[in-house]
VOGU-3710 file (C-alpha; in Angstrom, 3 decimals, decimal comma):
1> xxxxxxxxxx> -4,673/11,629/26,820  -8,164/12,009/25,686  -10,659/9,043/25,084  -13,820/9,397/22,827  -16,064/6,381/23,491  -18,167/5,486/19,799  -21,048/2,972/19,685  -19,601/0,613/17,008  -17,206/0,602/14,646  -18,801/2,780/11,880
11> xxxxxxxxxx> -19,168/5,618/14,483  -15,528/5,479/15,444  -14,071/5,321/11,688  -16,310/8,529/11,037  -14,991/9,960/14,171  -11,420/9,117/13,551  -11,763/10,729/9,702  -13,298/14,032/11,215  -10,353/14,192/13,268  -8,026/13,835/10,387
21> xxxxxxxxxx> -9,788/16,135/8,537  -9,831/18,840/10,216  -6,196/18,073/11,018  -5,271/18,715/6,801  -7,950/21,901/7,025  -6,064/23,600/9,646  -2,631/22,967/7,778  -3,061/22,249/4,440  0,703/20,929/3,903  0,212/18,526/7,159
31> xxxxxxxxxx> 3,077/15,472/7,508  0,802/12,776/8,264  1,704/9,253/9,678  -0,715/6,824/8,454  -1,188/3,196/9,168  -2,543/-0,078/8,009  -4,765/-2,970/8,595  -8,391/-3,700/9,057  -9,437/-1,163/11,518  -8,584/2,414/9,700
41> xxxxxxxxxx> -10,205/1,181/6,750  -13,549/2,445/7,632  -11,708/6,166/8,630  -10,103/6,218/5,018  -13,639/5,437/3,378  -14,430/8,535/5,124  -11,390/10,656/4,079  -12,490/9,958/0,643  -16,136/10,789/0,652  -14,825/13,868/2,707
51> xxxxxxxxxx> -12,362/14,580/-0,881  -15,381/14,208/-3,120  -16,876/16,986/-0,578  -14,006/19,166/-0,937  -11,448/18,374/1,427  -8,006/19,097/-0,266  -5,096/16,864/0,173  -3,053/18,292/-2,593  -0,422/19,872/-0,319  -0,587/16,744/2,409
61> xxxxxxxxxx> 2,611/14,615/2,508  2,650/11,111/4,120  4,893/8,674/6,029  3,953/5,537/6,532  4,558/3,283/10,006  5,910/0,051/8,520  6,158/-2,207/5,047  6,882/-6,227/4,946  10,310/-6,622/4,007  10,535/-8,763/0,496
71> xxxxxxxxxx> 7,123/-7,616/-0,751  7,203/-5,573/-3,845  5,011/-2,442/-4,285  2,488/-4,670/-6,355  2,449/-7,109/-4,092  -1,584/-7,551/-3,206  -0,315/-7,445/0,862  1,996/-4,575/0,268  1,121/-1,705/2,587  2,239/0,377/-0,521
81> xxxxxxxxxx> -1,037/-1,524/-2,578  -3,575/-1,285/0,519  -2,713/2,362/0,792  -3,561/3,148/-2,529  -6,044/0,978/-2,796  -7,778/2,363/0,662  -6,997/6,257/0,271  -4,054/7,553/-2,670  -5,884/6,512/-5,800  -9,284/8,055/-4,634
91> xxxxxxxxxx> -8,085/11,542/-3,329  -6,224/14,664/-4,915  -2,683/13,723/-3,006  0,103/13,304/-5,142  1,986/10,555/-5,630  5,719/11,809/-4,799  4,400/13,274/-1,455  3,469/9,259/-0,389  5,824/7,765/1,295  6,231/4,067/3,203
101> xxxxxxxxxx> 9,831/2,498/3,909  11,212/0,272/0,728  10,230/-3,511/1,848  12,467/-4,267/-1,235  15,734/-2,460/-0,635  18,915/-4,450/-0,892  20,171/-3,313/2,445  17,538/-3,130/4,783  19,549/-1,661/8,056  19,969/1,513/5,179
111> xxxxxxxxxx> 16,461/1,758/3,918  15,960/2,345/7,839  18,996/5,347/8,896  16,953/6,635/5,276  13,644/6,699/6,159  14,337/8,120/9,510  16,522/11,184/7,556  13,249/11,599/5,143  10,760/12,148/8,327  13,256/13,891/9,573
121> xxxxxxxxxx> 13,996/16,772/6,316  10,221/16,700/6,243  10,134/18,597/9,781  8,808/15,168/11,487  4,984/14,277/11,446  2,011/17,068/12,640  -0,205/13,769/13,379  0,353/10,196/13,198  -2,085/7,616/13,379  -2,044/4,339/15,055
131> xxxxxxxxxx> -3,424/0,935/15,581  -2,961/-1,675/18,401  -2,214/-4,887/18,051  -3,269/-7,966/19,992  -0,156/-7,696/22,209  0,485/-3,931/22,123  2,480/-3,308/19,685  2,611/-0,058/17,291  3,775/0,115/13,918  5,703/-3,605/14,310
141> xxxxxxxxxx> 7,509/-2,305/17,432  6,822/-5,586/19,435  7,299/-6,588/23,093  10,800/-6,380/24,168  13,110/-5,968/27,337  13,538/-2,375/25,738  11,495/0,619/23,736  13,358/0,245/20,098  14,163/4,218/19,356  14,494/4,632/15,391
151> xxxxxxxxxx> 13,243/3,163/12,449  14,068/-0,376/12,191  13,894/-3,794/10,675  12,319/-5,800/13,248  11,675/-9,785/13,148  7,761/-10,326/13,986  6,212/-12,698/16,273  4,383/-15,861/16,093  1,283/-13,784/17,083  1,878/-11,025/14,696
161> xxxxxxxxxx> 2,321/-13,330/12,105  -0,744/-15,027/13,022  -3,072/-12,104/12,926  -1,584/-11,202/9,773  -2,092/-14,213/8,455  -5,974/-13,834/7,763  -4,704/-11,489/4,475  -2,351/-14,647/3,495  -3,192/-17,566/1,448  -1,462/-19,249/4,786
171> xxxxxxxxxx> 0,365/-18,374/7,808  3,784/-19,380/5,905  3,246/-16,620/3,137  3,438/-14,105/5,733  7,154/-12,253/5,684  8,603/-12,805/9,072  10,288/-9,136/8,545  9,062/-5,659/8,529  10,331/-2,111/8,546  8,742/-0,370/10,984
181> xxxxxxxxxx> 9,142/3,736/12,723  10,970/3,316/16,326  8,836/4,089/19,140  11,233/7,669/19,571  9,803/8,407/15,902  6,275/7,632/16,606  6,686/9,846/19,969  7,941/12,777/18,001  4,942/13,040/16,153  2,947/16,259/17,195
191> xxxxxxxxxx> -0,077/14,597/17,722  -1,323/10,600/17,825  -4,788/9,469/16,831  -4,964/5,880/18,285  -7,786/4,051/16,844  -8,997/0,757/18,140  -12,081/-1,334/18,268  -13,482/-4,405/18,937  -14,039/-6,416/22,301  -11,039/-8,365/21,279
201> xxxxxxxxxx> -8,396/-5,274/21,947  -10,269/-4,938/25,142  -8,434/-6,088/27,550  -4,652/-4,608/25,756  -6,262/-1,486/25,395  -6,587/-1,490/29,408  -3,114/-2,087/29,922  -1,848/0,303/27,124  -3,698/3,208/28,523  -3,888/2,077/32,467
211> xxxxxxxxxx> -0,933/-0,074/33,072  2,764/0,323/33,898  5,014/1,701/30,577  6,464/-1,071/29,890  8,144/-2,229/26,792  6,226/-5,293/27,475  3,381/-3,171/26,340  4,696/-1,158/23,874  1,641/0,940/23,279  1,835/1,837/26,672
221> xxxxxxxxxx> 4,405/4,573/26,174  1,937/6,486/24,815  1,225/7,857/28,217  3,638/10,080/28,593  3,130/11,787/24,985  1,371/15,239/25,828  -1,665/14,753/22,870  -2,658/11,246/22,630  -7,108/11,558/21,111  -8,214/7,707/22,022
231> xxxxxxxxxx> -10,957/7,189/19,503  -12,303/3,539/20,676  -15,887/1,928/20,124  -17,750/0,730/23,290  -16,231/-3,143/23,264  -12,734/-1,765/22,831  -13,650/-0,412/26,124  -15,317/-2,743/27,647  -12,668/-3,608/29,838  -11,985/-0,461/31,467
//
């Protein structure tokens, strides 16, 4: 695992794009796992400054972590809006080579054996990115008594929901579903780009990197992948 400590949050989103980038220069037809939320926001601001500069995503494909089950594409909290919102409508990539599990599909438990087969015909993902949440999970994969393997429909907790819940009218418009990548996908990627900041992920941050694996922690089995880049910002770190 390698850690590179930024000052702030800016330096870490420009640090985390670089990264990427050079990623999709070195294979132009890259499979790359992206994610959502407030903290890669900053690193796709940067992917698209770096497309107006030249950087080519016209052969990239891309596989989304997770979608809210029973939000429609248009939805404004669909991970299918913030994504092109944040990154597809502003760079070259085209649309069929997009791809996030379907939050609307009649038989969810399907959508999932699917979207597994699609990363799978795709010849898995070259480098996926992640997030942390408050309690360590990745993607939605939340604490358990066990490491969930495939892609799944998981039910989220009160303290997902809760962090969520700041891009809600209200805590009770948040879905209490999601389908999310196993922790076996995300672990099959070639390479993982965790990005995290803030003094708030502090203290799950030391546990995910120095604790036990645990599937109390779920980001914690990202020990034992063999190239984990830590790109954190000096109060993400302040704990360790």
């Amino acid at each position: 695992m390698r850690l590179i400590k930024t000052k702030d949050y800016a330096e870490a989103s420009a640090v985390a794009a670089e990264i990427m980038a050079a990623q999709i220069i070195l294979k132009p037809d890259s499979v790359i796992g992206l994610a959502t939320g407030s903290t890669p926001c900053g690193m796709y601001a940067n992917l698209v400054k770096k497309y107006q500069n030249g950087l080519d995503f016209s052969a990239v494909t891309t596989v989304n972590l997770d979608e809210y089950v029973g939000l429609p594409e248009e939805h404004e909290q669909s991970y299918r809006k913030f994504m092109n919102d944040n990154l597809f409508n502003h760079v070259n990539i085209k649309p069929e080579n997009t791809h996030l599990p379907n939050g609307m599909a009649a038989d969810p438990e399907a959508e999932c054996v699917a979207y597994e087969q699609l990363i799978n015909s795709l010849g898995g993902i070259d480098m996926q990115l992640l997030g942390i949440g408050h309690n360590g999970h990745i993607g939605f994969n939340e604490p358990s008594d066990h490491f969930v393997c495939d892609t799944n429909c998981i039910t989220l907790t009160a303290r997902t929901i809760e962090a969520n819940s700041r891009f809600f009218d209200s805590p009770d418009d948040v879905p209490r579903r999601a389908l999310s990548m196993g922790i076996r996908t995300i672990l099959r990627a070639k390479r993982i780009l965790l990005l995290i900041t803030s003094e708030e992920k502090a203290e799950i941050l030391k546990k995910a990197v120095y604790g036990p694996v645990t599937p109390q922690v779920p980001a914690s089995i990202l020990q034992l992948h063999p190239d984990v880049t830590v790109v954190a910002d000096a109060g993400a770190l302040s704990a360790l």
